[in-house]
Backbone as a ProteinNet text record, in pm:
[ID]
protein_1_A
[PRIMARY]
XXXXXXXXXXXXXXXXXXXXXXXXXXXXXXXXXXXXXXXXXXXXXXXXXXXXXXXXXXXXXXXXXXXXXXXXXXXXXXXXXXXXXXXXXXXXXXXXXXXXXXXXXXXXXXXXXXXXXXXXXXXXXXXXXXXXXXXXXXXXX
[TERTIARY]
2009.4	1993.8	1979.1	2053.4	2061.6	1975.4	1822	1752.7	1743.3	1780.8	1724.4	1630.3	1498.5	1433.9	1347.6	1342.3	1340.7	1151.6	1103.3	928.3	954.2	855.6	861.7	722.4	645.7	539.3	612.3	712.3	763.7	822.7	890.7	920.8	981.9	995.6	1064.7	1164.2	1272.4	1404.3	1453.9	1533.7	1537.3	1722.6	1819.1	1907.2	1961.7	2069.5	2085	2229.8	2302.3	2464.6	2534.2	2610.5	2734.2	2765	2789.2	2911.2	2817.5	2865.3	2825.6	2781.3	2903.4	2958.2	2888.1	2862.4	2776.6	2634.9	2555	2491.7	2405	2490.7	2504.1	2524.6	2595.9	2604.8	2494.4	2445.1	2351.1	2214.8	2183.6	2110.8	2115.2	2217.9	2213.8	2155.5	2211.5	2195.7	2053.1	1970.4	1883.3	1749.3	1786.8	1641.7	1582.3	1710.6	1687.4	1621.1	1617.5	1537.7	1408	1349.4	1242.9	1191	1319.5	1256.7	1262.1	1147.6	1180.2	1308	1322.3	1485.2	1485	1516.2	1556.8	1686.6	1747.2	1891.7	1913	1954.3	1993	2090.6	2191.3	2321	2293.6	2207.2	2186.8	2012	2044.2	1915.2	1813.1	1842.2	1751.6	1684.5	1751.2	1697.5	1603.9	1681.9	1600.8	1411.6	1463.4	1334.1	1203	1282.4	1189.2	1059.7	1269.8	1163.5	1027.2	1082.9	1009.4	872.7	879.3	752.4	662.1	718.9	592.3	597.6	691.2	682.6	697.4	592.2	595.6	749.9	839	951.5	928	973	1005.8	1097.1	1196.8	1309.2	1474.5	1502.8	1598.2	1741.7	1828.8	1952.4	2070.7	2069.5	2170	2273.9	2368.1	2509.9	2506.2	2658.4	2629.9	2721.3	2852.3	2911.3	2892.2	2813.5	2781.3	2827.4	2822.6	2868.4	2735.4	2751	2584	2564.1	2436.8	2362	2431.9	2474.7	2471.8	2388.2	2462.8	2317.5	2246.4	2308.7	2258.9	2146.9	2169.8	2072.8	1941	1975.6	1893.2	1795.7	1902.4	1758.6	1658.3	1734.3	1687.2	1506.7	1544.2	1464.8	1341.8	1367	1272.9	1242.8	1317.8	1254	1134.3	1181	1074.3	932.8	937.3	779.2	745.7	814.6	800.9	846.5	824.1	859.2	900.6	944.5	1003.1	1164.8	1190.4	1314.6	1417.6	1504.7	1627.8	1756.5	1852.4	1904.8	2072	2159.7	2275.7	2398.6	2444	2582.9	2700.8	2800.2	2915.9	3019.3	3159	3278.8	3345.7	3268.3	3274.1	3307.2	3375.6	3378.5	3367.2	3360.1	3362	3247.8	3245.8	3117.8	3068.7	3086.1	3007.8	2927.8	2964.3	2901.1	2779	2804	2718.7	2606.6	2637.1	2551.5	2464.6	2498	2479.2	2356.9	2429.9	2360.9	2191.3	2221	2125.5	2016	2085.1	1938.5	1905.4	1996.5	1921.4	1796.6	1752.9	1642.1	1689.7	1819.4	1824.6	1848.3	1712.5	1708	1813	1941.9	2031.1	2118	2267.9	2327.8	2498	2565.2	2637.6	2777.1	2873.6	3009.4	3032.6	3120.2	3181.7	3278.7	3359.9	3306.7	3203.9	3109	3001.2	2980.1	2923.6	2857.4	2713.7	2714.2	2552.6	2447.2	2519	2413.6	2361.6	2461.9	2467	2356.3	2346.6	2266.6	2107.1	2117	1996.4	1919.3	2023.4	1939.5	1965.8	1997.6	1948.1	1795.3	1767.7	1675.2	1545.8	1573	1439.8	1449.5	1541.3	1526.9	1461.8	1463.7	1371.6	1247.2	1267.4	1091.2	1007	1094.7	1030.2	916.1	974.7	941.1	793.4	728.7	617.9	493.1	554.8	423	386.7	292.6	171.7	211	202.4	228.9	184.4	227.8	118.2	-1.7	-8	-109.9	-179.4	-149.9	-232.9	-306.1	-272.4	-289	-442.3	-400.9	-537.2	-633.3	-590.7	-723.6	-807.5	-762	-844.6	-937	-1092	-1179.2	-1152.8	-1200.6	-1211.4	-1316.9	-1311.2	-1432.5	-1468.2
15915.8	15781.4	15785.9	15697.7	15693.3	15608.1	15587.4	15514.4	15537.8	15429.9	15397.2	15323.9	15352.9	15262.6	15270.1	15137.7	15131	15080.2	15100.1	15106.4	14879.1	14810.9	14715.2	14594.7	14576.8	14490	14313	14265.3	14160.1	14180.4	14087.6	14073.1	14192.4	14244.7	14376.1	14341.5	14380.3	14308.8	14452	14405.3	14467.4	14492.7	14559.9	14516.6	14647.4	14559.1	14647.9	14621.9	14664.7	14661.4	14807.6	14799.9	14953.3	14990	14907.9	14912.8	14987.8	15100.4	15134	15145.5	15070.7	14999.8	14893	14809.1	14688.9	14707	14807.3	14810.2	14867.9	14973.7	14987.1	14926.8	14794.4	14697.7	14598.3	14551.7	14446.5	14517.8	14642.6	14743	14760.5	14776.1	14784.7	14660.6	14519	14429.4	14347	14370	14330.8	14408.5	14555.3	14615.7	14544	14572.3	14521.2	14396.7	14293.7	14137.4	14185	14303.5	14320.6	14335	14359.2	14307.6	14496	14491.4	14654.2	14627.5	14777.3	14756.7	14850.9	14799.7	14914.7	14873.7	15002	14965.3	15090.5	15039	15108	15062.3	15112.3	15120.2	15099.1	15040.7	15025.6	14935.6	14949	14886.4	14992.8	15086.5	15188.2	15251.1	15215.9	15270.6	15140.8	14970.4	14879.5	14885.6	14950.8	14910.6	15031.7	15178.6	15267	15197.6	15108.7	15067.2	14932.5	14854.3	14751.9	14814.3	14922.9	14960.4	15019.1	15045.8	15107.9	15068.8	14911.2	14848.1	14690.9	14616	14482.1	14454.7	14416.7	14356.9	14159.5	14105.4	13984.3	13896.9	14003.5	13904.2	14042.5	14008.9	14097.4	14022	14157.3	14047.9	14121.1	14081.6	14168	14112.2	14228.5	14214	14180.6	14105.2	14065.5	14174.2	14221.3	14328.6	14440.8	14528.7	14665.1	14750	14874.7	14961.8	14952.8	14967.9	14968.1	14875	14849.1	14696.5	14594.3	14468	14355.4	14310.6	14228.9	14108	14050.8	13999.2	13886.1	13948.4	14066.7	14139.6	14154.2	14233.2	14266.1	14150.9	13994.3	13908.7	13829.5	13855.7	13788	13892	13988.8	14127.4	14101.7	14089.2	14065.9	13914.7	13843.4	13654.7	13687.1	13782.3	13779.1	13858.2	13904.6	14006.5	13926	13847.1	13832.1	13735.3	13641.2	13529.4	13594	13712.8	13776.8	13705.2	13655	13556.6	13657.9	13607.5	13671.1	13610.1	13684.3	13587.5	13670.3	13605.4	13699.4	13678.8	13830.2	13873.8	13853.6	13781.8	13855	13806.2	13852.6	13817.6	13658.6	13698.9	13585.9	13450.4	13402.1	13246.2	13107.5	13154	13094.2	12964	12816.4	12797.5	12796	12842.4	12899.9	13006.8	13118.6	13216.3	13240.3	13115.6	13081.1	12965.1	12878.2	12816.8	12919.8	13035.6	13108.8	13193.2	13248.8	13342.2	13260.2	13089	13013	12999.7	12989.6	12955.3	13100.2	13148.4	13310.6	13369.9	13283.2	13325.7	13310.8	13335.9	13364.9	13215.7	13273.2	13126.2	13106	13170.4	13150.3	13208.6	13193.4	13270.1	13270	13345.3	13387.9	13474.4	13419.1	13488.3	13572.5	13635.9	13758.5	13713.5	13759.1	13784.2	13686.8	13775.5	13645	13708	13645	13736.6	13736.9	13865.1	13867.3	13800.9	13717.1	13624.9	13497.2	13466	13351.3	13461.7	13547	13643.3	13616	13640.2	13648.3	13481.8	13431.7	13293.3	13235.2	13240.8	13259.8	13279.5	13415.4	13509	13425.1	13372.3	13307.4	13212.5	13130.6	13025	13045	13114.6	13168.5	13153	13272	13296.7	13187.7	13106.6	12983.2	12921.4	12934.3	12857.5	12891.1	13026	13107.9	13047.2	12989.3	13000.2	12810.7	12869	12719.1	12591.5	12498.5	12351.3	12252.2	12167.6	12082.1	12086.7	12010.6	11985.3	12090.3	12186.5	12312.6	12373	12363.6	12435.3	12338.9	12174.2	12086.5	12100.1	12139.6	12136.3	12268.3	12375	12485.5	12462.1	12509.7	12499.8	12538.3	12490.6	12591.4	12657.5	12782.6	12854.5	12817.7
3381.2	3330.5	3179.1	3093.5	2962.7	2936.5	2846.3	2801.7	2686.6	2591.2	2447.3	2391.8	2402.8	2301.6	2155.5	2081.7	1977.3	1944.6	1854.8	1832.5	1754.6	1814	1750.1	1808.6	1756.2	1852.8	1890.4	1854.9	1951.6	2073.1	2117.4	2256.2	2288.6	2376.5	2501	2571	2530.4	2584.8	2670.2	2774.6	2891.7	2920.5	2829.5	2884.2	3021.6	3110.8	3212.2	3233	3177.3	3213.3	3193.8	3288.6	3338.1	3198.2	3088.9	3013.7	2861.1	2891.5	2716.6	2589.6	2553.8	2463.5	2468.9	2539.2	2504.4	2499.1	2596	2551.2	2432.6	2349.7	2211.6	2110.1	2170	2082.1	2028.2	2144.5	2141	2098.2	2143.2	2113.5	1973.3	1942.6	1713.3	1703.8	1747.3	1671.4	1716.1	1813	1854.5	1784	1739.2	1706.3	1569.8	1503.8	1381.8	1344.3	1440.6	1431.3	1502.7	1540.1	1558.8	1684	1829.5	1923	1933.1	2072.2	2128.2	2231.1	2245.4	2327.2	2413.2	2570.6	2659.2	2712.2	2694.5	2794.1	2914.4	2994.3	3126.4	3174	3265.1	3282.5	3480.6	3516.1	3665.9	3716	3781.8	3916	3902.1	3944.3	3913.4	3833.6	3731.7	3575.4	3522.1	3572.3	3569.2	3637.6	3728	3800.5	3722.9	3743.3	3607.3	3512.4	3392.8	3280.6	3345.1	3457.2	3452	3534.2	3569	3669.2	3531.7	3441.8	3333.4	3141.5	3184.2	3005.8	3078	2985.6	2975.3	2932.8	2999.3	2945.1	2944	2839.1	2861.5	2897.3	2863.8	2869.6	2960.6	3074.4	3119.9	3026.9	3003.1	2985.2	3117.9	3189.3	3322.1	3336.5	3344.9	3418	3525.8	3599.3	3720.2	3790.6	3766.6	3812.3	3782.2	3850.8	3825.9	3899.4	3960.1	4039.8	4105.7	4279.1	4301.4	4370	4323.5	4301.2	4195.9	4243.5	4148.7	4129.7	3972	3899.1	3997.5	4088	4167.1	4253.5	4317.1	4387.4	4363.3	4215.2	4084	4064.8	4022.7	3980.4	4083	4229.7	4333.3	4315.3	4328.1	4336.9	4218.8	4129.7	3991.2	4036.9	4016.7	4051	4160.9	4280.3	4379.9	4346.2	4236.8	4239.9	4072	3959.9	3805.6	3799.8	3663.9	3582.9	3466.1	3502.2	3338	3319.8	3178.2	3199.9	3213.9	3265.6	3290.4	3258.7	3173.8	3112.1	3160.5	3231.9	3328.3	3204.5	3239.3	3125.7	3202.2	3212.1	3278	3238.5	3250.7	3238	3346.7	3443.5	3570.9	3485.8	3511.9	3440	3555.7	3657.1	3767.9	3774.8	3783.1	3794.6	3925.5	4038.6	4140.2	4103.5	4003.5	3999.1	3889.5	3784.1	3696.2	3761.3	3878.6	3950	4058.3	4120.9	4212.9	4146.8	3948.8	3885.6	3849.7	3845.4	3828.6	3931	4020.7	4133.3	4272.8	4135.5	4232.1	4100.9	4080.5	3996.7	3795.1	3751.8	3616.8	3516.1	3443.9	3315.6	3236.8	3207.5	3120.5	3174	3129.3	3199.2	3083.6	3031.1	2892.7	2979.6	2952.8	3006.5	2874.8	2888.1	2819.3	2768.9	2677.7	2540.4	2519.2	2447.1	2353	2213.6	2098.1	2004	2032.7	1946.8	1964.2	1893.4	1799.5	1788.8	1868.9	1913	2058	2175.6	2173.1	2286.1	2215.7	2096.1	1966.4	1990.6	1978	1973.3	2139	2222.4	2373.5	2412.4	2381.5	2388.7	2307.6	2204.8	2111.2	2207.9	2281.4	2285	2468.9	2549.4	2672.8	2633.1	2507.4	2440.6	2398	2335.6	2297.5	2390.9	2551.1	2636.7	2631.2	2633.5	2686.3	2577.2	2441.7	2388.1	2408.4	2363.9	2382.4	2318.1	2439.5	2389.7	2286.1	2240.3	2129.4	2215	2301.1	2384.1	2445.2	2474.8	2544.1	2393.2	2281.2	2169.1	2119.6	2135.7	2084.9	2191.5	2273.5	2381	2421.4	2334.6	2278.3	2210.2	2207.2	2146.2	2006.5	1848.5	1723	1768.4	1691.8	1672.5	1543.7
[MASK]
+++++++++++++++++++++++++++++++++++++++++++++++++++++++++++++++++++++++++++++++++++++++++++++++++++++++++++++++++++++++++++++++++++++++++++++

C-alpha cells in the first residue's frame, strides 16, 4: 500500500482513488493550502488510515478495482459523519443521485480542477464550524 502524508494542523483530507496520477496531483496541490494529506489507492488502505487518523473530509473514487465508492461510503456513512465528497468519471445522473444518498456530501465528475476540489472541500468544512447562533449562546469568560 502506497501512503503519502504531509505534517499540517488543519483539516485531514482522506483521498482514496486507484489512479496515481491523481492522487499525486491533488496531493501537490492540497498540501500546500495547509491541509494534512493521505492518499491510498483502495478500501483497505482507506480503512488503515481511518482506524488510526482523525480524517475530515474523504475524497473517493467510485470505480476502483475491488471495492467501489459506493460500497466504501455506504461502509464509512454507517460507523462516521466524516464528509465524503465522491470522484468519478461517471456522468450519469443515476450515479451521482445513487453516490448522494448512499451517504456522500458532494459529489465532482472527472475531469475537474483542483481548485473546484479546493473549494468543495472548504465548502463541506464550512458546514462543521459554529453557527451565529450556537456561537452567542456560549458563555464569555
Amino acid at each position: 500500500m502506497e501512503l503519502r502524508v504531509t505534517q499540517s494542523e488543519d483539516a485531514h483530507i482522506l483521498i482514496v482513488d486507484d489512479d496515481r496520477l491523481l492522487r499525486e496531483l491533488l496531493t501537490g496541490y492540497l498540501e500546500p493550502c495547509g491541509f494534512r494529506v493521505y492518499a491510498v489507492a483502495d478500501g483497505a488502505g482507506m480503512r488503515e488510515v481511518l482506524a488510526r487518523e482523525p480524517i475530515d473530509v474523504i475524497l473517493l473514487d467510485i470505480v476502483m478495482p475491488g471495492e467501489d465508492g459506493f460500497s466504501l461510503a455506504r461502509e464509512v456513512r454507517a460507523r462516521s459523519a466524516v464528509y465524503i465528497i465522491m470522484l468519478t468519471a461517471n456522468t450519469d445522473v443515476i450515479d451521482r443521485v445513487a453516490g448522494l444518498e448512499g451517504g456522500a456530501d458532494d459529489y465532482l465528475t472527472k475531469p475537474f480542477h483542483p481548485r473546484e476540489v479546493l473549494a468543495r472541500i472548504r465548502a463541506v468544512l464550512r458546514r462543521s464550524r459554529p453557527t451565529v447562533h450556537e456561537v452567542a449562546e456560549k458563555p464569555v469568560a
